[in-house]
C-alpha positions, 0 to 999 in steps of 0.5 A, spaced: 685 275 891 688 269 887 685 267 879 682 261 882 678 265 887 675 270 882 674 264 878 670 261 883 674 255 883 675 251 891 672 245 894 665 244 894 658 243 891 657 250 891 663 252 888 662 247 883 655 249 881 657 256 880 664 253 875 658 250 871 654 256 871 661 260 869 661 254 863 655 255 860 656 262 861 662 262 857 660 257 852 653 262 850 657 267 849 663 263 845 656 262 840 654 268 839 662 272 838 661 266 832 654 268 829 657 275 829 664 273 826 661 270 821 657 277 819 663 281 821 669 276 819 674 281 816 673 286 822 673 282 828 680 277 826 684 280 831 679 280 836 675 273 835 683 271 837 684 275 843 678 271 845 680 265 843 686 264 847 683 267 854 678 262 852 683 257 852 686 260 858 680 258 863 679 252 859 685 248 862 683 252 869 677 250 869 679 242 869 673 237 866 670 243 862 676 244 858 673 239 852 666 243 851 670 250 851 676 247 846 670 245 842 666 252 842 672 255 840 673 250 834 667 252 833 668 260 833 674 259 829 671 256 823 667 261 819 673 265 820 677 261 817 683 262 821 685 255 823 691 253 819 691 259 814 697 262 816 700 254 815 697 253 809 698 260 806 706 260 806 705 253 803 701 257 798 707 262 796 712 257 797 709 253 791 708 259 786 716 261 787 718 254 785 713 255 779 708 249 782 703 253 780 698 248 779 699 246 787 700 254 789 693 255 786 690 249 789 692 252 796 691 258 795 684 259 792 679 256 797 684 261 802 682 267 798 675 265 797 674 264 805 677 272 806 685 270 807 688 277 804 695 275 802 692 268 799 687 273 795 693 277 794 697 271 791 691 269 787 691 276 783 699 275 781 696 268 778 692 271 774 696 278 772 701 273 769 698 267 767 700 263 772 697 255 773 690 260 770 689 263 763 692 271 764 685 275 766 686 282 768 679 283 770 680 277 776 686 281 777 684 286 779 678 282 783 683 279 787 688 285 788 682 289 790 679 284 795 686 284 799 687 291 798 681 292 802 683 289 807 690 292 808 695 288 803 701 293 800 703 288 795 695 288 793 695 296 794 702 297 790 700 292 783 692 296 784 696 301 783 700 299 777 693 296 774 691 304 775 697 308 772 696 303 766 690 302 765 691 295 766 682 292 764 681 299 769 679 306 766 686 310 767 687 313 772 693 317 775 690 319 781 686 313 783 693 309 782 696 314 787 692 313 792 694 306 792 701 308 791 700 312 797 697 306 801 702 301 800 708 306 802 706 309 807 706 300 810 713 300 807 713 297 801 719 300 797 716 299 790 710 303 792 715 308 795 719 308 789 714 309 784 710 315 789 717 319 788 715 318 781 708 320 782 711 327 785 717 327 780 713 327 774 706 324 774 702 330 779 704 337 781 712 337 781 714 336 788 722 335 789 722 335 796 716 329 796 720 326 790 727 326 793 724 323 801 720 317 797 726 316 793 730 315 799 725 311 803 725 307 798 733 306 796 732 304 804 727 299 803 729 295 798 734 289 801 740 289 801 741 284 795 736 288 790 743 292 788 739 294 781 732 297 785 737 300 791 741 303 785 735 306 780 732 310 787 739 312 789 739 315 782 733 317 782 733 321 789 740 325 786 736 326 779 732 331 783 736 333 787 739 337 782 734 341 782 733 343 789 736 347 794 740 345 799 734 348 804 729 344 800 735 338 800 735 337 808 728 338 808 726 332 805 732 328 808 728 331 815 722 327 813 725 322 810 728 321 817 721 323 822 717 318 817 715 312 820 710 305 816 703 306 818 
């Protein structure tokens, strides 16, 4: 059976009766997908999405009942705060790398305070510096939790530095890892470099664990950044003067099955 004919579209009254009953159907069940994103709006993103194309979908299928379907998904997407963020977002960090802190800020708050996780990541930068806002590590640390909360590794890695140096939080060694940890284990190459050093020289010795992240991390970093790719290469032979060849392959093995959560 066609699409068409599991939609229910053909000639006829009756055919046309029961698409109305499909609309309605389709445009009450929009309304309530909105009143629970509103609630749920950082955990039903990538669903709320997902619906909102197959609504569209049907809605060029179904013909005249396109506008009534377009408008119920406006609706839907509205207390997410997804329509144009992405745009805006990069508009945002665009600004800031060209020192437009004041037009960067304008962007990025209202983006932060409606949820957008690498907006709310870019206004705790803001702060951690002082830029286009007075330095404020508290709301730093505000922002970068937020954003780290929803799975952002830049936010993970610099909530990790704010614990490791006590940054208007208790200092605290093993919470900085955990966020280290995080942001690792996405691939970011500061937080892989500075987790090698956490099992180097912060928590209990683990040379194996050292030279494997200091590896990662010399990887990770882009081929221009030859100063970072440099000091984790240095770092990783620092350690491995201090292992065994067995212990050297093992590490280089779990660099090498290691893959970005």
């Amino acid at each position: 059976m066609s699409l068409l004919q599991r939609l229910g579209i053909g000639k006829g009254r009756a055919e046309e009766s029961i698409r109305a009953e499909q609309v309605t159907a389709l445009r009450a069940a929009l309304n309530k997908c909105r009143d629970v994103a509103t609630y749920w709006k950082r955990m039903q993103r990538g669903l709320m999405a997902a619906v909102a194309v197959l609504m569209l979908a049907l809605g060029f299928v179904l013909g005249a009942y396109r506008e009534p379907l377009t408008q119920a998904i406006a609706n839907l997407f509205s207390p997410l705060g997804l329509t144009g963020s992405v745009r805006d977002a990069e508009a945002g960090f665009v600004a800031f790398e060209k020192g437009n802190y004041e037009k960067a800020l304008e962007i990025v708050r209202p983006l932060a305070e409606n949820g957008d996780a690498r907006a709310q990541s870019m206004l705790a930068r803001m702060y951690y510096r002082g830029r286009g806002v007075p330095q404020d590590h508290v709301e730093a640390v505000k922002w970068f939790r937020r954003a780290a909360d929803q799975g952002d590794a830049v936010a993970q890695f610099n909530l990790g530095v704010m614990y490791s140096e006590g940054q208007s939080v208790p200092q605290d060694n093993a919470e900085a890892e955990k966020w280290y940890r995080l942001a690792a284990d996405q691939g970011n190459p500061q937080a892989q470099y500075n987790l090698g050093l956490w099992y180097a020289q912060g928590g209990p010795p683990d040379n194996v664990r050292a030279y494997m992240w200091f590896n990662l991390a010399a990887a990770s970093f882009p081929a221009s950044d030859t100063r970072n790719r440099s000091l984790a290469a240095n770092s990783r032979d620092a350690v491995a003067r201090n292992m065994t060849s067995d212990q050297v392959a093992e590490a280089q093995s779990l660099a090498r099955e290691w893959k970005p959560k």
